[in-house]
N, C-alpha and C positions, 0 to 999 in steps of 0.2 A: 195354329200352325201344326200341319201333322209332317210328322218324319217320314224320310224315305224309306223302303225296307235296305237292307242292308244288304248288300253287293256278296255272294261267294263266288272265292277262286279256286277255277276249277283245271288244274295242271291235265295238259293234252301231252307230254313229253315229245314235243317238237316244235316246229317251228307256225304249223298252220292245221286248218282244218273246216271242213265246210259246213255251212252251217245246219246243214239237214241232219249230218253225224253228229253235229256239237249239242246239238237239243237234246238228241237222242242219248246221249255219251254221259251230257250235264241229268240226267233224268227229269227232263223238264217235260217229256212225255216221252211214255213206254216203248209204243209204235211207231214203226217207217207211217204207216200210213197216217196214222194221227200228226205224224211230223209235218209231213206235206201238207194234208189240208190246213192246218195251223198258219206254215208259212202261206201259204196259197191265200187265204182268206184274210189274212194283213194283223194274224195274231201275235206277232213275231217282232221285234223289236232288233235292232243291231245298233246302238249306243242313243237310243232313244227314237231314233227313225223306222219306220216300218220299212221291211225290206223282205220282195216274193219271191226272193232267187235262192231256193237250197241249195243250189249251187256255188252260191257266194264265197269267196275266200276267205274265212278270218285271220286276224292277224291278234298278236300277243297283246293286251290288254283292251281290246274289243269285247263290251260289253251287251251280252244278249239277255231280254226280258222276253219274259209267257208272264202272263196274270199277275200276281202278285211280287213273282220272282225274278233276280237279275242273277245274272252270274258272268264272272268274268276269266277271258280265255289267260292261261299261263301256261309259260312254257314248263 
């Protein structure tokens, strides 16, 4: 049985924030443009489901995965 990696929380200081800024914000990658193709090409996770819209809303404990990594939104 392997473990999961372990969730970090990463405080947006409010109430919401989209997911193309939150990659970017969470440093899950550098570039707007690496952000896009990431979501674009279904590398992107929103509490385990792939999701292509950097547009997306997130909401306060909605958690986003890239690769190995999850992180979770807080207010």
């Amino acid at each position: 049985m392997t473990d999961s990696p372990p969730i970090d929380d990463v405080p947006i200081g409010g109430d919401g924030i989209r997911l193309g800024q939150f990659v970017k914000y969470a440093g899950l990658l550098d570039s707007g443009g690496d952000v896009k193709e990431a979501i674009i090409d279904g590398y992107v996770t929103v509490n385990g489901e792939v999701d292509r819209r950097r547009g997306r809303q997130l909401q306060i404990d909605d958690v986003v995965g890239f690769g190995e990594r999850r992180v979770r939104v807080r207010p």
